[in-house]
Structure formats: C-alpha cells, structure tokens
Backbone as a ProteinNet text record, in pm:
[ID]
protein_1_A
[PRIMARY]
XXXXXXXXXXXXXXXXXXXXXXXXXXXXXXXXXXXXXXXXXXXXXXXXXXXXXXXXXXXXXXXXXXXXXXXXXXXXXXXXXXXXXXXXXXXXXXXXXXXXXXXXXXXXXXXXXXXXXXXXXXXXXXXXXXXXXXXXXXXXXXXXXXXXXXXXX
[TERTIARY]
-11175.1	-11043.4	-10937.2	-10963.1	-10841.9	-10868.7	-10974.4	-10958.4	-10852.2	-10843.6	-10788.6	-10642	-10603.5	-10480.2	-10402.6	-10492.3	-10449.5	-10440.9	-10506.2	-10490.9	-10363.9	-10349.7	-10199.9	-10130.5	-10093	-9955	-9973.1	-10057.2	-10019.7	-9961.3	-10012	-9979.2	-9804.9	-9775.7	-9618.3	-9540.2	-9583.2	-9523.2	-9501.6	-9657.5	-9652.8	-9497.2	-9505.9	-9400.3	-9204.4	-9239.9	-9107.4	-8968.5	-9001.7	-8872.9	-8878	-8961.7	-8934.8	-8845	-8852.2	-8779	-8602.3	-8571.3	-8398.1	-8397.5	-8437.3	-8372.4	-8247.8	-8132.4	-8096.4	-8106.6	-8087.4	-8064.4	-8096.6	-7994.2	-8019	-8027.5	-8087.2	-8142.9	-8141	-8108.1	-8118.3	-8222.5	-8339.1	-8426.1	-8403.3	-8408	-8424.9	-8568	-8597.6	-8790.3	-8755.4	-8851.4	-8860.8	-9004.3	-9099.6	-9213.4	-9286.2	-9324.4	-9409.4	-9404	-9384.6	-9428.4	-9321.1	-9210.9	-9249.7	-9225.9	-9101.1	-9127.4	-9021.2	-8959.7	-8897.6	-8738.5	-8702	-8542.6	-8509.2	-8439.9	-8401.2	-8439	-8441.9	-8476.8	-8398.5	-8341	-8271.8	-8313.9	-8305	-8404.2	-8292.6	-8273.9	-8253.9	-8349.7	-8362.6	-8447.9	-8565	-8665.6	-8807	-8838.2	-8758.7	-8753.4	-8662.1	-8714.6	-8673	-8663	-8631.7	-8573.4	-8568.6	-8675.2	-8663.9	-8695.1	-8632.6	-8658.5	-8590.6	-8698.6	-8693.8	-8805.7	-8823.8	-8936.3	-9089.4	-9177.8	-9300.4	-9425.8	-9503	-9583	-9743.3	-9825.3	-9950.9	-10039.1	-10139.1	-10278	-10392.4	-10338.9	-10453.8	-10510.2	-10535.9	-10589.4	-10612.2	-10702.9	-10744.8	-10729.1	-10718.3	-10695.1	-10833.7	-10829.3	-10958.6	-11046.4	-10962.3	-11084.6	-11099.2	-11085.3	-11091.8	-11000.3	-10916.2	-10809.6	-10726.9	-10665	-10638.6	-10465.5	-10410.2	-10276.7	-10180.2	-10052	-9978.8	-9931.8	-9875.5	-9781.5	-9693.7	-9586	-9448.1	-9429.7	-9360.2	-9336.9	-9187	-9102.7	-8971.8	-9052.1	-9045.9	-9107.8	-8936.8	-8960.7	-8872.1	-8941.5	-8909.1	-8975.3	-8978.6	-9062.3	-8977.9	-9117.2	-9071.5	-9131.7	-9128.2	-9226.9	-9247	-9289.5	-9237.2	-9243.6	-9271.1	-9416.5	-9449.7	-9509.2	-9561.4	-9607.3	-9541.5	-9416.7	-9333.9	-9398.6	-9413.8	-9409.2	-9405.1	-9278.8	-9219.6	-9334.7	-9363.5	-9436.5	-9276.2	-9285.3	-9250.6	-9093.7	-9021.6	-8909.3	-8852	-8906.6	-8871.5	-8870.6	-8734.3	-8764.4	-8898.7	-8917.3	-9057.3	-9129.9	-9220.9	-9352	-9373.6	-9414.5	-9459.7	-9590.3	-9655	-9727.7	-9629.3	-9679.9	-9616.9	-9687.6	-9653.5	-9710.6	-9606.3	-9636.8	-9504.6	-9602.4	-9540.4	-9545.4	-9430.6	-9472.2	-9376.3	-9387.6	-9300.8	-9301.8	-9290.1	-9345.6	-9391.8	-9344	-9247.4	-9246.6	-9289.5	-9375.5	-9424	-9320.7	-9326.6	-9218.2	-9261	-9416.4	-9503.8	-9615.4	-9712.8	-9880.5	-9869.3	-9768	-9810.7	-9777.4	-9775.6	-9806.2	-9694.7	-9689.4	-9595.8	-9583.1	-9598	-9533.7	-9672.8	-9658.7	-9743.8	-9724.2	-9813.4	-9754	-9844.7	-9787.6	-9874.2	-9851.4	-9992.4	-9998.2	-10015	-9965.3	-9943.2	-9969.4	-10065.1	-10027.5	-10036.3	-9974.5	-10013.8	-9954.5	-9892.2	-9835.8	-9704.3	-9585.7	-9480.5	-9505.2	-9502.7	-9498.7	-9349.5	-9270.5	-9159.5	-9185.7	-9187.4	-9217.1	-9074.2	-8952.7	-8863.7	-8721	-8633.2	-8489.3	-8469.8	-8565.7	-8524.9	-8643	-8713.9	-8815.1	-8938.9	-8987	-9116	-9171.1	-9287.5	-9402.2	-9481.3	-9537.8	-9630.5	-9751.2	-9885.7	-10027.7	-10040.9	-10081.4	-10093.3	-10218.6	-10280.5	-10317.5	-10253.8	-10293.9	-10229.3	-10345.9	-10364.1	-10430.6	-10316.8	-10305.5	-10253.2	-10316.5	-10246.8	-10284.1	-10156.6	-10267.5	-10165.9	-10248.8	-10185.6	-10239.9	-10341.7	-10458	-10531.9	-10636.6	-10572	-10651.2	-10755.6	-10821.9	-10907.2	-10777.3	-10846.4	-10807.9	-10812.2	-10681.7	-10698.7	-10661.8	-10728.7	-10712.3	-10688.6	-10554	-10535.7	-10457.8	-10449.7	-10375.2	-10243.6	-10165.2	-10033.5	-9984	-9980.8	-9863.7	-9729.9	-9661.5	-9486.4	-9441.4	-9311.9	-9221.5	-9072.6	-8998.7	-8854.4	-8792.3	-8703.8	-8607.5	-8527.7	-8475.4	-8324.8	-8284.9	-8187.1	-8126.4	-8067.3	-7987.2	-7973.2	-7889.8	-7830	-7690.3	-7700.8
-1833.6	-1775.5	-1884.4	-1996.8	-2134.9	-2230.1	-2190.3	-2257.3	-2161.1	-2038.8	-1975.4	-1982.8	-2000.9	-2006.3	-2116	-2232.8	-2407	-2363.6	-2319.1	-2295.6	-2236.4	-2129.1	-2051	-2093.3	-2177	-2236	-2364.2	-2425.8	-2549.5	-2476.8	-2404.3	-2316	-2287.1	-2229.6	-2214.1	-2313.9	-2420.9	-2559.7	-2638.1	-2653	-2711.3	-2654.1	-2512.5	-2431.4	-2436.4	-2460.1	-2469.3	-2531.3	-2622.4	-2696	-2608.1	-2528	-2455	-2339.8	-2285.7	-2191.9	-2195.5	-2326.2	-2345.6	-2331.4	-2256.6	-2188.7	-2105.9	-2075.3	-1975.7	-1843.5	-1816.9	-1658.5	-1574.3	-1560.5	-1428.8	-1448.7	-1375.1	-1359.8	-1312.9	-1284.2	-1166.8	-1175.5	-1156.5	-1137.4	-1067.1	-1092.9	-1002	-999.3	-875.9	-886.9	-812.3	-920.8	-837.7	-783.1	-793.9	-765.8	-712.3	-605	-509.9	-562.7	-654.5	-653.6	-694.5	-679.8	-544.4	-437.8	-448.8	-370.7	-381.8	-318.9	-390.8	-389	-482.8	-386.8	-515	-476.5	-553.4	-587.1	-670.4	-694.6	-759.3	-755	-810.9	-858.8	-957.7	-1055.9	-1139.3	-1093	-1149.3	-1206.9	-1328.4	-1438.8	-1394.9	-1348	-1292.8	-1155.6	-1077	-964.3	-898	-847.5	-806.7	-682.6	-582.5	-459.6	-450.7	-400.2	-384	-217.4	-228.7	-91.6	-100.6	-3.8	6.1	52.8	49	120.6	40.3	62.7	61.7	109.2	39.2	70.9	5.3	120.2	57	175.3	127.7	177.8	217	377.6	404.7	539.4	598.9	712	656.9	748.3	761.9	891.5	955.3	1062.5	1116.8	1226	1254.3	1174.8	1071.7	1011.2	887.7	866.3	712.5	634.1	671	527.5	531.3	423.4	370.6	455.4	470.3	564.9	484.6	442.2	386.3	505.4	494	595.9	472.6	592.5	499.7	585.5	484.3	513.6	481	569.3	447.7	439.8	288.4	220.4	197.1	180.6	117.9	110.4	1.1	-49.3	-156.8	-254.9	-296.1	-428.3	-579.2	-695.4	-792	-854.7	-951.3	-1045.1	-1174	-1331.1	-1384.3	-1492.8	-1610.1	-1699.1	-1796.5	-1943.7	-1985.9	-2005.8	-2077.6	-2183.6	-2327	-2381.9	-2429.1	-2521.7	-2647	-2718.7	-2668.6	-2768.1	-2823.5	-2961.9	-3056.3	-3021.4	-3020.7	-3010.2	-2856.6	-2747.3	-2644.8	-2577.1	-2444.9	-2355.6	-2328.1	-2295.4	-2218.4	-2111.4	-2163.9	-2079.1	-1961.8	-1862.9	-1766.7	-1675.8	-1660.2	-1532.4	-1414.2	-1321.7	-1175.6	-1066	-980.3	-824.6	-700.9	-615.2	-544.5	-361.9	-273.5	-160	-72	42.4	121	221.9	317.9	435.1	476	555.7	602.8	685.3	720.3	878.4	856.1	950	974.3	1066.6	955.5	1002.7	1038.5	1021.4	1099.1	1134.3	1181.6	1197.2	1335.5	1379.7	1443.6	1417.3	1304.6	1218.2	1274.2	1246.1	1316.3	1193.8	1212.9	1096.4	986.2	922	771.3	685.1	634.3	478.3	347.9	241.8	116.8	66.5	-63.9	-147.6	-277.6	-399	-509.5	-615.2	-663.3	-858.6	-988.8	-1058.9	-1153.3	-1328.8	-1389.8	-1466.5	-1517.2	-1573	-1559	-1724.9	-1758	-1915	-1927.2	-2019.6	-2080.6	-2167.5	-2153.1	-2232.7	-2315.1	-2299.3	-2348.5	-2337.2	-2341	-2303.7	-2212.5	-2134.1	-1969.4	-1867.3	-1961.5	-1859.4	-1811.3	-1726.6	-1735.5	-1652.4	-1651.7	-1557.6	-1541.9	-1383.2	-1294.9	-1304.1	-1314.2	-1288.6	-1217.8	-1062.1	-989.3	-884.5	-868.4	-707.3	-581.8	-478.4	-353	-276.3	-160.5	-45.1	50.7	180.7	272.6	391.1	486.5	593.8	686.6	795.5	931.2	1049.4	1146.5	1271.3	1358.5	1361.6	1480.2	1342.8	1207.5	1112.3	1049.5	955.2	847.3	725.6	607.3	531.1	438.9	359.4	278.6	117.2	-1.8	-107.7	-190.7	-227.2	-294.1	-420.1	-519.2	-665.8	-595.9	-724.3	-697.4	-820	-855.4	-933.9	-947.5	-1043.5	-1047.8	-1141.2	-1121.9	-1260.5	-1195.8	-1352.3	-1321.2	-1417.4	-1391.6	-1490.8	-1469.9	-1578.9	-1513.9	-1640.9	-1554.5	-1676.3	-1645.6	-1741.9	-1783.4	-1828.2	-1765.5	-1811.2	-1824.8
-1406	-1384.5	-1373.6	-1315.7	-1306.7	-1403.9	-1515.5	-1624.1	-1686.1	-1699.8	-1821.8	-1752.1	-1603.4	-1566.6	-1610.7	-1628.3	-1666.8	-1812.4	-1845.8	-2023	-2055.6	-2005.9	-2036	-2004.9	-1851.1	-1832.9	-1895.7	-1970.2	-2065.3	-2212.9	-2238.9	-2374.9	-2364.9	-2248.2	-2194	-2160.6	-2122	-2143.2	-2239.6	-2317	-2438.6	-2547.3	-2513.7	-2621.8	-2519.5	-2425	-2441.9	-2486.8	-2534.1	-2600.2	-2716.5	-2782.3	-2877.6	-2848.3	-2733	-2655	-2690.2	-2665.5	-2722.9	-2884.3	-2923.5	-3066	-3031	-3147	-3066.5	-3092.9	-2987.1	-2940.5	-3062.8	-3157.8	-3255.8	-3366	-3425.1	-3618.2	-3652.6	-3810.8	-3919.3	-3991.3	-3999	-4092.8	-4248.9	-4368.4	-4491.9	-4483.3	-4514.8	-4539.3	-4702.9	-4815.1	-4902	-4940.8	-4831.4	-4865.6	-4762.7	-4750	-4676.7	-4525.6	-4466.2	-4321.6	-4262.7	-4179.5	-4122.8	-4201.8	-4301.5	-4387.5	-4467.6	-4579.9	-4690.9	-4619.2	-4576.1	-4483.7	-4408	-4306.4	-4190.1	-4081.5	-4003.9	-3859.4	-3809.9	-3693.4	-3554.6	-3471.4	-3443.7	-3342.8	-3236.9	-3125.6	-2990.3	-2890.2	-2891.7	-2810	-2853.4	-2772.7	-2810.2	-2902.5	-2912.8	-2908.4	-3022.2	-3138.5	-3233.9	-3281.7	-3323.8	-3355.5	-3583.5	-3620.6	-3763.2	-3841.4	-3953.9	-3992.9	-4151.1	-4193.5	-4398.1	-4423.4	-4552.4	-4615.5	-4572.3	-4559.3	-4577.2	-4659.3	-4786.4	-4864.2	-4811.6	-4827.7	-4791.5	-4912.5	-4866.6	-4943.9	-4854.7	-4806.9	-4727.9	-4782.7	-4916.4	-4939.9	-5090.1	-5148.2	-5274	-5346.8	-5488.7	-5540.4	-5548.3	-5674.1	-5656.2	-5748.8	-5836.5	-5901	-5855.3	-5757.5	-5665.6	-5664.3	-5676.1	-5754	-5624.7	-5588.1	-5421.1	-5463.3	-5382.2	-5378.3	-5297.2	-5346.1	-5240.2	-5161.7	-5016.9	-4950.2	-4913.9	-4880.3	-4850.6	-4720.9	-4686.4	-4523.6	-4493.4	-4415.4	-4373.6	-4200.9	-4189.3	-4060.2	-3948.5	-3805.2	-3730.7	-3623	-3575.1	-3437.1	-3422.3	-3311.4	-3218.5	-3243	-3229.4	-3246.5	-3131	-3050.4	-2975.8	-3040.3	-3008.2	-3087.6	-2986.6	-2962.1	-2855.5	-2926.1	-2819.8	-2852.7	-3002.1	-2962.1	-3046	-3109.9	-3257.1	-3293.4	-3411.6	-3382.4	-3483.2	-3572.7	-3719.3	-3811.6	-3855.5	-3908.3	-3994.7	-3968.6	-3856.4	-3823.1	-3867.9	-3907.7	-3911.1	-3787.3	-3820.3	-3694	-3680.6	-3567.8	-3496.1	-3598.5	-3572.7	-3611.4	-3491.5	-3501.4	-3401.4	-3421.2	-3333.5	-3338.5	-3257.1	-3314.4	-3285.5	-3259.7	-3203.3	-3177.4	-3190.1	-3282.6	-3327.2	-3323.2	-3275.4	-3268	-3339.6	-3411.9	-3484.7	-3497.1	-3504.8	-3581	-3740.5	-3795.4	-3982.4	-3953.1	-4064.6	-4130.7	-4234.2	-4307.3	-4478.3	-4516.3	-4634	-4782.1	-4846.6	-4928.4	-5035.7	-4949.3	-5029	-5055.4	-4920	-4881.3	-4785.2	-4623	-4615.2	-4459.5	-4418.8	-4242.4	-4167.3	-4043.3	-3985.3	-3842.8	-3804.4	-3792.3	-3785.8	-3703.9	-3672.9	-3532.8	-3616.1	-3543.5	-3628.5	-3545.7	-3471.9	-3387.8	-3512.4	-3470.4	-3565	-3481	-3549.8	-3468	-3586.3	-3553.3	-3649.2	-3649.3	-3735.3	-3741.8	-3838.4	-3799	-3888.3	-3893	-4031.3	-4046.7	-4092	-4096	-4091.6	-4215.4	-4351.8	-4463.3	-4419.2	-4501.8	-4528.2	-4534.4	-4476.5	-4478.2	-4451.9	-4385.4	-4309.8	-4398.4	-4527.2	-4561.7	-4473.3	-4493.9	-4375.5	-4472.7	-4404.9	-4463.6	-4318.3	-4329.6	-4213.4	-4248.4	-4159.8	-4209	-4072.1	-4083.1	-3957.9	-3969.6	-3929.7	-3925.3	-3845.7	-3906.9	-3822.3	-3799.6	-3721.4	-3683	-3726.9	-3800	-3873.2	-3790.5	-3715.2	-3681.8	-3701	-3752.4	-3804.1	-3825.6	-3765.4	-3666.4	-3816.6	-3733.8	-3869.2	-3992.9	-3959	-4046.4	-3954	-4013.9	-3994.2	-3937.7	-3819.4	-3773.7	-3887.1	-3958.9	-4061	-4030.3	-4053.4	-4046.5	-4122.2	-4154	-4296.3	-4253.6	-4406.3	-4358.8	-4409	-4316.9	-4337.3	-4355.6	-4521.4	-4523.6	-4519.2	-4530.2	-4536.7	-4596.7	-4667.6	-4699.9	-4688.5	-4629.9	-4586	-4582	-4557.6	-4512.4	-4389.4	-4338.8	-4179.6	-4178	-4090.8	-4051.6	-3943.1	-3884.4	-3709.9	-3668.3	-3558.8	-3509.7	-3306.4
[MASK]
+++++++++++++++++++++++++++++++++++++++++++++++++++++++++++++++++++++++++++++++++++++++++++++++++++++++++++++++++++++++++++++++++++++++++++++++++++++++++

C-alpha cells in the first residue's frame, strides 16, 4: 500500500511542470475519436461532440456495416508529458453519449481510455479503446483511433 502511494505521488510530481500549459484548447478532430467535430478543453477537462463512425454489426451476408452516431461528452486528460519539446502528451478517459443515425440504433453510452500523443505543431493522434453499450445489443469492445489537430491559448 506505501509502495503504490510513493509511486503515484512521484508520477504527480514527475508531471507537474507539464501542468503550466495553458488553460484552454480547440481541438479539430478529423478522425473518429472522439469523433469527427470539435472539442473544448479547459485545464484537465474537455467537452467534445460530432459525428461518430464505428463497425459494430454485420448484414445478412457478413459484411461488417458502418453505423454513425452523433457522439457528445465529456474528456479527462492526466499524466501529462513533453516528448521532444512538444506540448504534452496525455492519457485520457472520456465517457459519452450516441444517438444512431442509421442501421436502426437508438441511444448509446461509450466508456474510452487511451492516449493522445502530441506529434507536432498541435497535430496529435489518439490510440484508445472503448466499451460500446446500447440497450437490446451485445457489450461491444472496439479500438479507437484519432487524428487532430488544436490549438491553445
């Protein structure tokens, strides 16, 4: 138990000079995670919403089916870190709400975790998984990638 306490408050130390970023961001996402649209990001804590495409059903002759979703909800960003003088790198945990636009689907939630890397000049790219639950289906577990851009004021 006072190993894992020394572990976490070095993890929270180690990251704080990453902490003085500032304050707020605009994310563009043009690729599925969080989802094709916008996000708002104040200190830790981000706010996004747009379309969402995944692949969780098949027709009747097997063939994988996209559904579209419009997604919004809500993003936590920690253990900040700086590769090669770029903004912060983060891991994240993001929860949402689905509505379905095709195939049928109707109201949806998505649990997300993952990681936002900080390539270059505000580009980033996401590697996350989600858990997909929606009323009347199977519990679905899929990757969630991303690519974007923001920027910061």
């Amino acid at each position: 138990m006072t190993r894992s306490l020394l572990i976490l408050a070095t993890l929270i130390l180690a990251t704080a000079p990453a902490l003085a970023e500032p304050a707020q961001e605009l994310n563009v996402n043009v690729f599925r995670n969080p989802s094709i649209g916008l996000e708002y990001r104040r200190g830790a804590i981000a706010v996004h919403g747009g379309l969402y495409p995944t692949i969780i059903s098949k027709d009747e002759m097997g063939t994988n089916e996209t559904s579209w979703f419009a997604r919004a909800g809500v993003t936590h960003f920690f253990l900040p870190r700086s590769w090669y003088g770029q903004r912060p790198s983060e891991v994240y945990v993001s929860a949402s709400y689905l509505r379905g636009l095709n195939l049928d689907h109707g109201n949806a939630a998505l649990l997300d975790v993952g990681y936002r890397w900080m390539i270059w000049r505000g580009i980033n790219v996401r590697l996350g998984v989600a858990v997909f639950f929606e009323r009347h289906h199977d519990v679905k577990i899929n990757p969630t990638p991303g690519l974007g851009w923001s920027t910061s004021w």
